[in-house]
C-alpha positions as CSV (number, residue, x, y, z in Angstrom):
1,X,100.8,126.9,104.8
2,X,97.0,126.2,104.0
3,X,95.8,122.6,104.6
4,X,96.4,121.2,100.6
5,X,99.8,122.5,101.5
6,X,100.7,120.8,104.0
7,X,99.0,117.2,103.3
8,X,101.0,117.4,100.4
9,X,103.8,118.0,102.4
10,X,102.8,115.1,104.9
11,X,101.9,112.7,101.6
12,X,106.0,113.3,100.8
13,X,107.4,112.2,103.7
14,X,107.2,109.4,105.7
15,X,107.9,110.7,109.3
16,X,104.8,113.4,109.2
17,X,102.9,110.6,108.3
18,X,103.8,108.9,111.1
19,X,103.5,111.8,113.0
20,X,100.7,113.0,112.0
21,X,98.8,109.4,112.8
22,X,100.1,109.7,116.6
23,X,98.6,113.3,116.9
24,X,95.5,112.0,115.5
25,X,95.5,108.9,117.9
26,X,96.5,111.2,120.7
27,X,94.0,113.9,120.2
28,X,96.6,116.8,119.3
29,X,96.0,117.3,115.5
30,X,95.3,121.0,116.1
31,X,99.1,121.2,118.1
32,X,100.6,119.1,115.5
33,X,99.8,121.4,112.4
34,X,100.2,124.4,114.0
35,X,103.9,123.0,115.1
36,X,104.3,122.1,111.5
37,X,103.2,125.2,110.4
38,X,99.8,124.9,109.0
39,X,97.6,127.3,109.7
40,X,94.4,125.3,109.1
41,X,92.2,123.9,111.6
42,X,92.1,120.2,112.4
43,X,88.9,120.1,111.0
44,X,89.8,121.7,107.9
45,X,92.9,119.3,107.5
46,X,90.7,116.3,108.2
47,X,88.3,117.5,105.2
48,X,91.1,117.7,103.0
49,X,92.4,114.5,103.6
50,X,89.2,113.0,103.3
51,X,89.0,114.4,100.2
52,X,91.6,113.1,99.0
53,X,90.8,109.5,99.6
């Protein structure tokens, strides 16, 4: 799934967002989507979050 994908997914469910904070803190972003299945980059996610807010 593309990054808009899976940020909605994330934005539905409260464990990937806790998830996904800890991979941020932790410096694993890029592991953490592609574990999740999103094939963007953690750049690309991190522009589509932003965009969001």
């Amino acid at each position: 799934m593309n990054a808009e994908e899976f940020y909605t997914k994330v934005k539905a469910d409260a464990g990937l967002q806790a998830a996904l904070e800890e991979a941020t803190d932790s410096g694993t972003l890029a592991d953490f989507l592609s574990a999740n299945g999103c094939t963007a980059s953690a750049d690309e996610f991190s522009a589509c979050v932003a965009a969001h807010d």
